[in-house]
mmCIF file of the C-alpha atoms, coordinates in Angstrom:
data_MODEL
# 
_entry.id   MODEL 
# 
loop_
_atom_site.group_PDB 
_atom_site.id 
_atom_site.type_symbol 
_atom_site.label_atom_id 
_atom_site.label_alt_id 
_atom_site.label_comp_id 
_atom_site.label_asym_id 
_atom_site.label_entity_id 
_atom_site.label_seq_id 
_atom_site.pdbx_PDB_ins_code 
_atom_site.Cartn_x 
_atom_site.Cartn_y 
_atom_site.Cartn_z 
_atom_site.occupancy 
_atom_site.B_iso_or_equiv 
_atom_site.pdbx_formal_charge 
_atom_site.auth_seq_id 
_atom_site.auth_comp_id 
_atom_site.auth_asym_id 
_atom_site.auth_atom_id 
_atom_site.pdbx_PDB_model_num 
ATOM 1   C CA . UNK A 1 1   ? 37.890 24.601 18.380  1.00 0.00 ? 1   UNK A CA 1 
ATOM 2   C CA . UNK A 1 2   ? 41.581 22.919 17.822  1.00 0.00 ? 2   UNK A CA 1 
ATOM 3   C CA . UNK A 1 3   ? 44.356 24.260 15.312  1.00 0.00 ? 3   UNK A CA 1 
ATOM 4   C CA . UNK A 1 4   ? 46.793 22.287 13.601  1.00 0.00 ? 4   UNK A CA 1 
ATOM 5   C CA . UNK A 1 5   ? 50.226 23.366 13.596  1.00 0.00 ? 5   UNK A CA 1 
ATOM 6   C CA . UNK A 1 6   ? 51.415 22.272 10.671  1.00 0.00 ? 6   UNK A CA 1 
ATOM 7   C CA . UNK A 1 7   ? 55.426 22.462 10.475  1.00 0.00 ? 7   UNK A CA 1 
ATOM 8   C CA . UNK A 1 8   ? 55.423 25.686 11.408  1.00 0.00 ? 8   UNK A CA 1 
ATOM 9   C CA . UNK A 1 9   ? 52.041 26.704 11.042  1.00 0.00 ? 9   UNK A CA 1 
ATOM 10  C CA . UNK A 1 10  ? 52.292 27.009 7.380   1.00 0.00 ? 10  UNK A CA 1 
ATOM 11  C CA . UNK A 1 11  ? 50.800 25.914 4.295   1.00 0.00 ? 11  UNK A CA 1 
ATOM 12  C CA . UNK A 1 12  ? 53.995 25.560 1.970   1.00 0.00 ? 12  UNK A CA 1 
ATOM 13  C CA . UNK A 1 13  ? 53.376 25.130 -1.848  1.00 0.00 ? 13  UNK A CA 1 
ATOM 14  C CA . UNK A 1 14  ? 56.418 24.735 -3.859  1.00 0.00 ? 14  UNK A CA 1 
ATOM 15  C CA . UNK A 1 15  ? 55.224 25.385 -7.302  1.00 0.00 ? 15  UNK A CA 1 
ATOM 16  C CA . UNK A 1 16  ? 57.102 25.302 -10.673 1.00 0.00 ? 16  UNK A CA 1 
ATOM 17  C CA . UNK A 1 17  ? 60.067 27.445 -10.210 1.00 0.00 ? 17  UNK A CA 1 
ATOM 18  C CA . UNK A 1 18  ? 62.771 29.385 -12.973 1.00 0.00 ? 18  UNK A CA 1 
ATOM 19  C CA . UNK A 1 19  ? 62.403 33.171 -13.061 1.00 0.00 ? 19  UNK A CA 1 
ATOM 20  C CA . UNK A 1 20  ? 58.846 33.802 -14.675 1.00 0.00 ? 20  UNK A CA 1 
ATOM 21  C CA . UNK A 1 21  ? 57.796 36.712 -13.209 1.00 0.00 ? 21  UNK A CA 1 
ATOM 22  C CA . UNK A 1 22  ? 54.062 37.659 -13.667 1.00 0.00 ? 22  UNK A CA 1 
ATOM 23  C CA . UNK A 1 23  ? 53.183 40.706 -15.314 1.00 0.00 ? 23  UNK A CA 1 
ATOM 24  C CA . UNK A 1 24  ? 49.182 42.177 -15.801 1.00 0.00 ? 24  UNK A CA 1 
ATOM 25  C CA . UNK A 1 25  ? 47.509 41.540 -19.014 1.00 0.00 ? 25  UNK A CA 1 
ATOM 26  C CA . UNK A 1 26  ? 49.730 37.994 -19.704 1.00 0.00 ? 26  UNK A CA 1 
ATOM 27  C CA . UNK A 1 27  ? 48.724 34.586 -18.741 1.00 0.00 ? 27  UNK A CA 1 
ATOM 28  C CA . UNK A 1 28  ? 51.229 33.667 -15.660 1.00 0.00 ? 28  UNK A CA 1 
ATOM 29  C CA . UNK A 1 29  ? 53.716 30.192 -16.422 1.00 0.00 ? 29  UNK A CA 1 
ATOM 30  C CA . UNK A 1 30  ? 55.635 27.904 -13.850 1.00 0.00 ? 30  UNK A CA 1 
ATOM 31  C CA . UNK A 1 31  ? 58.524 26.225 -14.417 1.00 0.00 ? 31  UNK A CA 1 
ATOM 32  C CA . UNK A 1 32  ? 60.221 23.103 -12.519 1.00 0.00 ? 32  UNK A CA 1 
ATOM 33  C CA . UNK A 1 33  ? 61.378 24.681 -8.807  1.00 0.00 ? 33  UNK A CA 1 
ATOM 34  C CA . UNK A 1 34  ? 58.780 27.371 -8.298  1.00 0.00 ? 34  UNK A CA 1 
ATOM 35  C CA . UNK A 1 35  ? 57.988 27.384 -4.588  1.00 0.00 ? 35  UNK A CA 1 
ATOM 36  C CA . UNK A 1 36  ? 56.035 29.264 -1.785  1.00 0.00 ? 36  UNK A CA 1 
ATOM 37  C CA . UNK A 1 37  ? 55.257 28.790 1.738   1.00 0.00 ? 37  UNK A CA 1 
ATOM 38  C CA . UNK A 1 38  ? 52.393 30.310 2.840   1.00 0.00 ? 38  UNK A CA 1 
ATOM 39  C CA . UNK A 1 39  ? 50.170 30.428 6.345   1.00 0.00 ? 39  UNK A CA 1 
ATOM 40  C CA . UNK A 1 40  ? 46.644 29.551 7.151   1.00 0.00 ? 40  UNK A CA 1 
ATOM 41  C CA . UNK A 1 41  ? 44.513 28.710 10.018  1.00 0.00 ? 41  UNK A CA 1 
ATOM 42  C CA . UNK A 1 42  ? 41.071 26.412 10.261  1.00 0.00 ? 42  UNK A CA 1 
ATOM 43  C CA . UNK A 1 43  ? 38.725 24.627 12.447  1.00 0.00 ? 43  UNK A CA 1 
ATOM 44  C CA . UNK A 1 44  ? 39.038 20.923 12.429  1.00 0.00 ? 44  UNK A CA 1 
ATOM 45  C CA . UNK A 1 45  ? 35.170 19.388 12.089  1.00 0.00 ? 45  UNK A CA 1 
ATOM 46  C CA . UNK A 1 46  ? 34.842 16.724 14.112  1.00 0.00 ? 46  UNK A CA 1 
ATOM 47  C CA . UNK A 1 47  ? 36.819 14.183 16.052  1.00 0.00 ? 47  UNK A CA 1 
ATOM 48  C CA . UNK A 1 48  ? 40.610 15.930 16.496  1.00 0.00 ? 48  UNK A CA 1 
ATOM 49  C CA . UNK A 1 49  ? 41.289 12.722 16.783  1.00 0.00 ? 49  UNK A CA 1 
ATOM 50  C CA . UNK A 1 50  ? 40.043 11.223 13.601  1.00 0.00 ? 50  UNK A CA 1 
ATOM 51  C CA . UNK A 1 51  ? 38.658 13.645 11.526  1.00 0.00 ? 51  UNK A CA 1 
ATOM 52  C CA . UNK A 1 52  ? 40.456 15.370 8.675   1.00 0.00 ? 52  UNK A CA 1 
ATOM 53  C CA . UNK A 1 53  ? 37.512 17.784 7.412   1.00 0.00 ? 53  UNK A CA 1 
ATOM 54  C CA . UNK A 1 54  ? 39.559 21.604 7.363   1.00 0.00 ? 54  UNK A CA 1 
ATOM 55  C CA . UNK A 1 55  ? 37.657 24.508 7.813   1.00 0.00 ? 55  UNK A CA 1 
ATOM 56  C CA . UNK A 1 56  ? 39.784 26.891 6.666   1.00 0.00 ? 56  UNK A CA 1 
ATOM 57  C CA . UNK A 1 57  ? 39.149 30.481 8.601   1.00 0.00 ? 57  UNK A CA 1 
ATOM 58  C CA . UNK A 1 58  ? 39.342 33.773 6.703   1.00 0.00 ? 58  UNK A CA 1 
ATOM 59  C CA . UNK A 1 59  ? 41.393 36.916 7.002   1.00 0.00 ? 59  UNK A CA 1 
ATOM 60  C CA . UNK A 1 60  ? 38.876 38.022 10.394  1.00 0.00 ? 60  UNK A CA 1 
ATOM 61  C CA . UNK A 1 61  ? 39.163 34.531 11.888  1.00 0.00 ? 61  UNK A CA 1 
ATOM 62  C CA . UNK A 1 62  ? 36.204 33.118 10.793  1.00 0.00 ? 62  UNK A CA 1 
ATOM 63  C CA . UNK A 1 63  ? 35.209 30.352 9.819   1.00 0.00 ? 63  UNK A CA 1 
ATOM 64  C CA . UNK A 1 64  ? 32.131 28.704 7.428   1.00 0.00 ? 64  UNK A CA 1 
ATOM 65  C CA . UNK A 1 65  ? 31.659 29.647 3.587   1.00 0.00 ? 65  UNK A CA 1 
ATOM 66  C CA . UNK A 1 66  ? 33.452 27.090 1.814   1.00 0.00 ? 66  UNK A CA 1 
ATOM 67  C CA . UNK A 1 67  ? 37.354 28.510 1.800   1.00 0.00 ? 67  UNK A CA 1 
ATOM 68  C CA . UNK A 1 68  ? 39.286 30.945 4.131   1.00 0.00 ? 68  UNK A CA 1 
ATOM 69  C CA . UNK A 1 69  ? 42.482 32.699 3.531   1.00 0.00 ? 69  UNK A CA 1 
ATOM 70  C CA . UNK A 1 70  ? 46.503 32.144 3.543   1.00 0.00 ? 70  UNK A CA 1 
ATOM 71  C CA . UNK A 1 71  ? 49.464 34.549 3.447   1.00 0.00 ? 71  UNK A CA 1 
ATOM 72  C CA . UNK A 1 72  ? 52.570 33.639 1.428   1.00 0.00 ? 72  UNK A CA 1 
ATOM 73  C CA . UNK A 1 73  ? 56.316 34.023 3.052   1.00 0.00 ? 73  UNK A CA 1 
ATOM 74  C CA . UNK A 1 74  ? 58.923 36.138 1.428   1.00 0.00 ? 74  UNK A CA 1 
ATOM 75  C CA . UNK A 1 75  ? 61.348 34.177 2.257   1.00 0.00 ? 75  UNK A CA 1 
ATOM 76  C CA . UNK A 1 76  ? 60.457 31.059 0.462   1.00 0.00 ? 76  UNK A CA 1 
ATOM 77  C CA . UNK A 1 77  ? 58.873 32.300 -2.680  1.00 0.00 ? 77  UNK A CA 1 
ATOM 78  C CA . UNK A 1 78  ? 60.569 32.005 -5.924  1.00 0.00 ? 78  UNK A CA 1 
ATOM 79  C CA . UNK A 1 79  ? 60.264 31.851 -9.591  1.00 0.00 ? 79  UNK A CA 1 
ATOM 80  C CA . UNK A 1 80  ? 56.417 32.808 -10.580 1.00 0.00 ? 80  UNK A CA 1 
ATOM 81  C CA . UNK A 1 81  ? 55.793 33.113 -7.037  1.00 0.00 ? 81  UNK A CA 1 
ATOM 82  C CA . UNK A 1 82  ? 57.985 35.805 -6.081  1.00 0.00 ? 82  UNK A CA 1 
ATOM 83  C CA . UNK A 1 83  ? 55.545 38.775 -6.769  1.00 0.00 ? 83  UNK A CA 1 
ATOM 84  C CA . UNK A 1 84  ? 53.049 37.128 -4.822  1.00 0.00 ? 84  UNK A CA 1 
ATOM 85  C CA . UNK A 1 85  ? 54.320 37.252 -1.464  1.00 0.00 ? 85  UNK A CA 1 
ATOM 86  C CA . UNK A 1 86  ? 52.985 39.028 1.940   1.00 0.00 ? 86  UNK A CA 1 
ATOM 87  C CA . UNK A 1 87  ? 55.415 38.479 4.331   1.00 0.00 ? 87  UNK A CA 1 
ATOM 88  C CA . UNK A 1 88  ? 53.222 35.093 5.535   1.00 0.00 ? 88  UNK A CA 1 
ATOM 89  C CA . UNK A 1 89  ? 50.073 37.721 6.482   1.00 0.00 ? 89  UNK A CA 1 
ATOM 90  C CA . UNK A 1 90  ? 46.539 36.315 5.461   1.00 0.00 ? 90  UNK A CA 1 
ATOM 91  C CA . UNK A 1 91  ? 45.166 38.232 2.972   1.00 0.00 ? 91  UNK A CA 1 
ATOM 92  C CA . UNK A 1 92  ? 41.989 37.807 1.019   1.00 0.00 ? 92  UNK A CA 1 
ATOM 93  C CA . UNK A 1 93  ? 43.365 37.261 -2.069  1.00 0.00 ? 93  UNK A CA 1 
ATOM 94  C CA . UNK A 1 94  ? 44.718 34.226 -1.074  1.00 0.00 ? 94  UNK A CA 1 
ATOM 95  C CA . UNK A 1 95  ? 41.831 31.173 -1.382  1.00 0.00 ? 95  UNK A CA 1 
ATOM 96  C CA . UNK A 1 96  ? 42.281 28.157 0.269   1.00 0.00 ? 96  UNK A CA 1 
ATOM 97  C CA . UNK A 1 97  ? 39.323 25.171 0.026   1.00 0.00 ? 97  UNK A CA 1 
ATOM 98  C CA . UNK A 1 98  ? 37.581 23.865 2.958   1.00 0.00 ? 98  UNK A CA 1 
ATOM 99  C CA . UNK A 1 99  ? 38.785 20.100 2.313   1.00 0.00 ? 99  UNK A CA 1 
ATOM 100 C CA . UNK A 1 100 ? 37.923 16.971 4.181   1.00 0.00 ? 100 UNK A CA 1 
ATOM 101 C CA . UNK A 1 101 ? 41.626 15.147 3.210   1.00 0.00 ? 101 UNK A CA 1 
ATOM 102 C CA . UNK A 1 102 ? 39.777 11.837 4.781   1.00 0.00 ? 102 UNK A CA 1 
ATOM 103 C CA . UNK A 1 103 ? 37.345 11.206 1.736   1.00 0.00 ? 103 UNK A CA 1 
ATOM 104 C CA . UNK A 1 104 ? 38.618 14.260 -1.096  1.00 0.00 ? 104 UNK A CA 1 
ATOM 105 C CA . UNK A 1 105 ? 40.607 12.058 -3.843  1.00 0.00 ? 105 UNK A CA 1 
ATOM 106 C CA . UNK A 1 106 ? 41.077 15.562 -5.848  1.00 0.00 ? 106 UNK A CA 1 
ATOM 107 C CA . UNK A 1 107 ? 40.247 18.758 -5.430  1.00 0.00 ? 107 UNK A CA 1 
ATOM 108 C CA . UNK A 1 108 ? 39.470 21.849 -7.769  1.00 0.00 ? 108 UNK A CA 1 
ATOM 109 C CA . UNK A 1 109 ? 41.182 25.405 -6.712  1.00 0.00 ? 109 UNK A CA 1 
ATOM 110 C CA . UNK A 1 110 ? 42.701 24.458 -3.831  1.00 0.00 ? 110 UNK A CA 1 
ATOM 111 C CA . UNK A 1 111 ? 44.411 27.258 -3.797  1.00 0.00 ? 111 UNK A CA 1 
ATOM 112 C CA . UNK A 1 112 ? 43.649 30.275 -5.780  1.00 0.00 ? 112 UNK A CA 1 
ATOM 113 C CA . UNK A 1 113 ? 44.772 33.768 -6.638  1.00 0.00 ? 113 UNK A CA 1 
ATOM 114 C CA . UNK A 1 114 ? 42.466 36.867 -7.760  1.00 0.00 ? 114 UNK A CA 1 
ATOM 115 C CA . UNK A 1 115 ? 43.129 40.280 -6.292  1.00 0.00 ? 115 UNK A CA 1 
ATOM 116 C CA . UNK A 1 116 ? 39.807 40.922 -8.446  1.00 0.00 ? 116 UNK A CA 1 
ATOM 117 C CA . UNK A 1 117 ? 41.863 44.480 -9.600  1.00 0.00 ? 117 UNK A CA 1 
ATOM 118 C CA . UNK A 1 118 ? 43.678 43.202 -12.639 1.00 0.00 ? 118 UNK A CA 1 
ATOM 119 C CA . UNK A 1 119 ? 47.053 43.659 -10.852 1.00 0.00 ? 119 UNK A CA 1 
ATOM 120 C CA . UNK A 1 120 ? 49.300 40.538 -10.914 1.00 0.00 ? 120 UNK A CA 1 
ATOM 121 C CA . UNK A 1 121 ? 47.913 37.679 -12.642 1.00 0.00 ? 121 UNK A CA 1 
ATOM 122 C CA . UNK A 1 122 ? 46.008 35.156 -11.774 1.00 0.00 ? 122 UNK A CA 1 
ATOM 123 C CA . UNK A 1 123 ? 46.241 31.087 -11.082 1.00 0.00 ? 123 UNK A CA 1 
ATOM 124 C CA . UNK A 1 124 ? 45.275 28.066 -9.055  1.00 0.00 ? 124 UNK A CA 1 
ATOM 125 C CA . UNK A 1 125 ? 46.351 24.638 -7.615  1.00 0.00 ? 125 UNK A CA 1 
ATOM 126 C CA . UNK A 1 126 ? 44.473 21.664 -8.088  1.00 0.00 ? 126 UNK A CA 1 
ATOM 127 C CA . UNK A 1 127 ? 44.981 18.854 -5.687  1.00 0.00 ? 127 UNK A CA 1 
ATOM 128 C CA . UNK A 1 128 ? 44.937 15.105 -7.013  1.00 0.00 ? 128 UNK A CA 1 
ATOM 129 C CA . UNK A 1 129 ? 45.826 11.971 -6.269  1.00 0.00 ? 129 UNK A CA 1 
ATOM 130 C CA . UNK A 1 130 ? 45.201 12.529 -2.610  1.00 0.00 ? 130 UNK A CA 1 
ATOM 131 C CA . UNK A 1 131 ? 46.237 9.793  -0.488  1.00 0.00 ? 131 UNK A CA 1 
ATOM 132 C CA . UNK A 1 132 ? 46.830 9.827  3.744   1.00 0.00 ? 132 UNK A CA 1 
ATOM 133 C CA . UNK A 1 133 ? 50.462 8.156  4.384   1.00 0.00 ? 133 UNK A CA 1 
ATOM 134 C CA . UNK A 1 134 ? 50.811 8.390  7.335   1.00 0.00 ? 134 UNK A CA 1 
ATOM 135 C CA . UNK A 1 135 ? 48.189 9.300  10.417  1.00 0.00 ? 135 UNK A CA 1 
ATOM 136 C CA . UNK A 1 136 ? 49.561 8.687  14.062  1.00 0.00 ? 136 UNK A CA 1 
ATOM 137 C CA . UNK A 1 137 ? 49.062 10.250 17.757  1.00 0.00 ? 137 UNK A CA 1 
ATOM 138 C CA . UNK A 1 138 ? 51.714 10.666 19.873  1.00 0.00 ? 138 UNK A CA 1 
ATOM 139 C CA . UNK A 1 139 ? 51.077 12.174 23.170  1.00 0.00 ? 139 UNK A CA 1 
ATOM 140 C CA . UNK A 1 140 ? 48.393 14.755 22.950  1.00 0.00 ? 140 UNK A CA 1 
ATOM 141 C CA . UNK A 1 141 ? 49.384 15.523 19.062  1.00 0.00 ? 141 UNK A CA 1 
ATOM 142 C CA . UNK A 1 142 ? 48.225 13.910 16.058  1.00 0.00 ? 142 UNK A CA 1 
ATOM 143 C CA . UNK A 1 143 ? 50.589 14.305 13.024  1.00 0.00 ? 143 UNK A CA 1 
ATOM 144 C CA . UNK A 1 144 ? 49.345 13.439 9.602   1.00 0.00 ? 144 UNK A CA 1 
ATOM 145 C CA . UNK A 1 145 ? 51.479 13.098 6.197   1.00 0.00 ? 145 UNK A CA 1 
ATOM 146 C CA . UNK A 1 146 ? 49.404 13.743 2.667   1.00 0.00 ? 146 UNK A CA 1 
ATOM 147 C CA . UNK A 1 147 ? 50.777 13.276 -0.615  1.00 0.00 ? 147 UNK A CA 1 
ATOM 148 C CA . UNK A 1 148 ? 49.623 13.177 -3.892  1.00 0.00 ? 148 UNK A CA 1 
ATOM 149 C CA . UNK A 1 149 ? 50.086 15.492 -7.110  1.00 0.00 ? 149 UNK A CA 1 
ATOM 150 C CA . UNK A 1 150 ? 49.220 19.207 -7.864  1.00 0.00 ? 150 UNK A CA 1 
ATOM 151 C CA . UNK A 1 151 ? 48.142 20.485 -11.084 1.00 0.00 ? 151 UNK A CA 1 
ATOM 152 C CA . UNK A 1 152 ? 49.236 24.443 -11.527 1.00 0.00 ? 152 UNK A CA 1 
ATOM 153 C CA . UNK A 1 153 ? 47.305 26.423 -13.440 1.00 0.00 ? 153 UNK A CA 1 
ATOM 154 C CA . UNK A 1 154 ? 47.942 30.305 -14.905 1.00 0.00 ? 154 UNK A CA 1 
ATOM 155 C CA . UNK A 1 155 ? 44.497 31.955 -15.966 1.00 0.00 ? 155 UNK A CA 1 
ATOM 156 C CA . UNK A 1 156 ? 42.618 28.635 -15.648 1.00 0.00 ? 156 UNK A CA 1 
ATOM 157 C CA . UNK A 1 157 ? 45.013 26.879 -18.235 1.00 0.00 ? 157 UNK A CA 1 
ATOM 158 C CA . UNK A 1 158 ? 47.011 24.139 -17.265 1.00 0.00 ? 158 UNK A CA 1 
ATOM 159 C CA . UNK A 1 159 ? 51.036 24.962 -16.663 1.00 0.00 ? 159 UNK A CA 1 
ATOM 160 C CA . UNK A 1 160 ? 52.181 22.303 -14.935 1.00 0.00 ? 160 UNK A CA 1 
ATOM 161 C CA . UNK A 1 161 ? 52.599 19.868 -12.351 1.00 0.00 ? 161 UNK A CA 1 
ATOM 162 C CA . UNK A 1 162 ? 54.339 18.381 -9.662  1.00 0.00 ? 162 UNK A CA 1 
ATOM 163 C CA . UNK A 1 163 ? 54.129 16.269 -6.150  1.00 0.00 ? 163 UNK A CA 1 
ATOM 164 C CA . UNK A 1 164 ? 52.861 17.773 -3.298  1.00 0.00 ? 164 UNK A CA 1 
ATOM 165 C CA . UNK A 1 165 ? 53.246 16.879 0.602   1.00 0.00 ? 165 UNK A CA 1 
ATOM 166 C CA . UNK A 1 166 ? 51.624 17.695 3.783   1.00 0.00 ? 166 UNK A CA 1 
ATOM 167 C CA . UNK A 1 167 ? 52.163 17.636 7.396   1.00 0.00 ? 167 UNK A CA 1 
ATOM 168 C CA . UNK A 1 168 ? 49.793 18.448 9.950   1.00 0.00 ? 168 UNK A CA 1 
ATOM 169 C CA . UNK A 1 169 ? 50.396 18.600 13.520  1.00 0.00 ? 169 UNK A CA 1 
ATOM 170 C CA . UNK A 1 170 ? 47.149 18.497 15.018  1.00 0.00 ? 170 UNK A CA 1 
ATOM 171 C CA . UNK A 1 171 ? 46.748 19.311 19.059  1.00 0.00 ? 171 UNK A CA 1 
ATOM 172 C CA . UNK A 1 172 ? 44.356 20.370 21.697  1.00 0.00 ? 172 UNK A CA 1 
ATOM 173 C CA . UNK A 1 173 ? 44.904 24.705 21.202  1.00 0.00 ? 173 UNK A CA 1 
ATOM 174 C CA . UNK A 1 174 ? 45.543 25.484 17.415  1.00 0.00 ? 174 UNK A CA 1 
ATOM 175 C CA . UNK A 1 175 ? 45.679 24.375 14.027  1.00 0.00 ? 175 UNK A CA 1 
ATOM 176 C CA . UNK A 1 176 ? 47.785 25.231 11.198  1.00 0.00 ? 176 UNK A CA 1 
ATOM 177 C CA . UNK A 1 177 ? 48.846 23.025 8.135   1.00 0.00 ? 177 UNK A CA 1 
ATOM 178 C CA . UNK A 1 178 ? 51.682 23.175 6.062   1.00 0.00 ? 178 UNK A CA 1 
ATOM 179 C CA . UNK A 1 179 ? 51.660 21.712 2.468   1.00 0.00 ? 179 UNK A CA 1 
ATOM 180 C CA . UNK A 1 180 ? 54.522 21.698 0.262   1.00 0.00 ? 180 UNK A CA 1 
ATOM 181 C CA . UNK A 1 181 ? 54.340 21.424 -3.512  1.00 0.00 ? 181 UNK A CA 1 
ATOM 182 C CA . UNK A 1 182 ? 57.488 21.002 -5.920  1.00 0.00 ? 182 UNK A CA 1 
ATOM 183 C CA . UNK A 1 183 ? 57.281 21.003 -9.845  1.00 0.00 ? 183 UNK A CA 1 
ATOM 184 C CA . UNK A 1 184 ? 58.956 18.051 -10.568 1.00 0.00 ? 184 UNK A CA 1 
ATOM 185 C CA . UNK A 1 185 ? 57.631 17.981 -14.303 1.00 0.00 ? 185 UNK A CA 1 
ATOM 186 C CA . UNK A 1 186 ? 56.007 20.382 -16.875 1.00 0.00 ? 186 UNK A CA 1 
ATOM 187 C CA . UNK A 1 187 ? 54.335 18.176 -19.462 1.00 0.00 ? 187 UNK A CA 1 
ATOM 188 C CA . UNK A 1 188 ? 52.680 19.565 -22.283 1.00 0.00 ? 188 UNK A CA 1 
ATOM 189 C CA . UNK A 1 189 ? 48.871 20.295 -21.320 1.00 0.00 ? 189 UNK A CA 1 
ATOM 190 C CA . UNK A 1 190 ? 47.368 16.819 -23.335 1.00 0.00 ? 190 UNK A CA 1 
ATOM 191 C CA . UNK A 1 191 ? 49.674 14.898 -21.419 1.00 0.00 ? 191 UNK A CA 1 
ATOM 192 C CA . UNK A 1 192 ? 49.902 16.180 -18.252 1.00 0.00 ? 192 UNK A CA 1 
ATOM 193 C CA . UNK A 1 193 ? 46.260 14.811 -16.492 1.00 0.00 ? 193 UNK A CA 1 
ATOM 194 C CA . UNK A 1 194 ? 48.256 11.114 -18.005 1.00 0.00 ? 194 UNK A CA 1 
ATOM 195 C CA . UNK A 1 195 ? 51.378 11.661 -16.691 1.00 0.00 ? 195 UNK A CA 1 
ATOM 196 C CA . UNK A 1 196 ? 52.150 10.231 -12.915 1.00 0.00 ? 196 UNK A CA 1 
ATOM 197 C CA . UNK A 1 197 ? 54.369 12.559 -10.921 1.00 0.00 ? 197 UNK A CA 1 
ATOM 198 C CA . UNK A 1 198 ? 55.777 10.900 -7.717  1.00 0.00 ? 198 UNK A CA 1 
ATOM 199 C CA . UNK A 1 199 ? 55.585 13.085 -4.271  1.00 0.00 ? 199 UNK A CA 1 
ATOM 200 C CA . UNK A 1 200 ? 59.290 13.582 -3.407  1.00 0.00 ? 200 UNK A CA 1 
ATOM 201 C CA . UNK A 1 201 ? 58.957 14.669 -0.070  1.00 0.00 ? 201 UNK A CA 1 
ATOM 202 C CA . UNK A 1 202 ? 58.220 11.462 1.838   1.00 0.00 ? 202 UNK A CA 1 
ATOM 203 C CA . UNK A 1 203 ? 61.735 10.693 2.831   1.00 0.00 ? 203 UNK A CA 1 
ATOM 204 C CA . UNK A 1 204 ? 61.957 14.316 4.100   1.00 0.00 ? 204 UNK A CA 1 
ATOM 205 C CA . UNK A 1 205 ? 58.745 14.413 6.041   1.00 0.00 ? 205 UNK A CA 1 
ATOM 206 C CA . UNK A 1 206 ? 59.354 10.704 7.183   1.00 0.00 ? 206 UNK A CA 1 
ATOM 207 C CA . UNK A 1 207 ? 62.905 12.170 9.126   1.00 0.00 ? 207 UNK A CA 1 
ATOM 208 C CA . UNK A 1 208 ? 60.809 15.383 10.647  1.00 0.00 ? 208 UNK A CA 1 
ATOM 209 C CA . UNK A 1 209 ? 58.034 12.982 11.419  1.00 0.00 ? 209 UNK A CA 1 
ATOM 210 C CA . UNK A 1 210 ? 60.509 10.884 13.408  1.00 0.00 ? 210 UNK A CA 1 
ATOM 211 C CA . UNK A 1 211 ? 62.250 13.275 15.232  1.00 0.00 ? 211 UNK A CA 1 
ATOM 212 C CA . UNK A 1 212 ? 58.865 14.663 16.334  1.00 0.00 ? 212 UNK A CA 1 
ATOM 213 C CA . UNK A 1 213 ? 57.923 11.419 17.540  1.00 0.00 ? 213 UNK A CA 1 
ATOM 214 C CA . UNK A 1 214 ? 61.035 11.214 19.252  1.00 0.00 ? 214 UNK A CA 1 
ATOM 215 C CA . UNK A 1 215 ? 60.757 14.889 20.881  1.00 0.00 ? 215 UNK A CA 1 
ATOM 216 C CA . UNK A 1 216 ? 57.200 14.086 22.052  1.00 0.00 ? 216 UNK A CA 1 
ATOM 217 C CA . UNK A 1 217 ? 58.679 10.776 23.802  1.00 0.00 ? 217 UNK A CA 1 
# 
């Protein structure tokens, strides 16, 4: 059983940002700069090595079942997101999709929010446009940069969209990702599945990548 440690151990989604705050009963929006970090653990299927099929474990640990759990950071949430946040605890609320990054070009709900209560409202994350970047082991660790573009969606409608980045640190004890999302763009609805959004993280990840590399030399 590995773990990834993904830049920090978390999954990071910066959303669509402005100050939308969600409210019961009204369909939540996202505006350019929403952001959360969030936390999540998984099993790695397969090869450490080579494999990029996530298990995703649930609030208990486990794993299996299709999707497991994440926790969002106070710290980092803002905009729509700041209601949402648990101080980075996994909670069940929080959905994240068993994904295997190696062959997945898009995925549906990859993450998703439903306290099933009618408290805050709802919405999801749809992954597209998934390509690896970057895939190298240094060491005993394995680091791995995905890009592509996230689609953000309030009560199953489409909101917006922006790029979206990921790191994971892969080693021999634990695994934990971190993915990072930014609303770069909020096209009308007709438009948006049309419209390319560009990842803008690569230069950032490309300079924490390096000095990785160059701490695990």
């Amino acid at each position: 059983m590995k773990r990834v440690e993904y830049l920090g151990a978390v999954i990071s989604t910066i959303g669509l940002v402005a100050g939308v705050t969600a409210s019961p009963a009204t369909a939540i929006t996202f505006s350019q700069g929403d952001r959360f970090t969030g936390t999540t653990n998984f099993n790695i299927n397969g090869n450490a090595a080579t494999s990029l099929d996530l298990d995703f474990l649930d609030v208990n640990g486990n794993s299996g079942g299709g999707t497991g759990n994440f926790g969002i950071a106070n710290a980092t949430a803002v905009g729509a997101f700041s209601d949402y946040t648990t101080n980075s605890a996994i909670v069940g609320e929080n959905t994240i999709r068993d994904t295997n990054f190696g062959v997945a070009g898009s995925v549906v709900d990859f993450l998703s929010y439903d306290d099933g209560a009618g408290g805050l409202d709802e919405w999801s994350i749809d992954l597209t446009n998934i390509s690896i970047e970057n895939d190298f082991i240094s060491g005993n660790m394995r680091f791995v940069d995905i890009g592509g573009l996230a689609i953000f969606k309030g009560d199953n409608q489409v909101q917006g969209s922006g790029g979206f980045q990921a790191l994971l640190t892969i080693d021999q004890t634990t695994n934990q990702a971190q993915f990072d999302f930014e609303a770069e763009a909020v096209p009308e609805p007709l438009t948006l599945l049309s419209t390319g959004v560009a990842a803008g993280f690569a230069g950032l990840f490309k300079r924490q990548s390096d000095k990785r590399k160059q701490n695990q030399a």
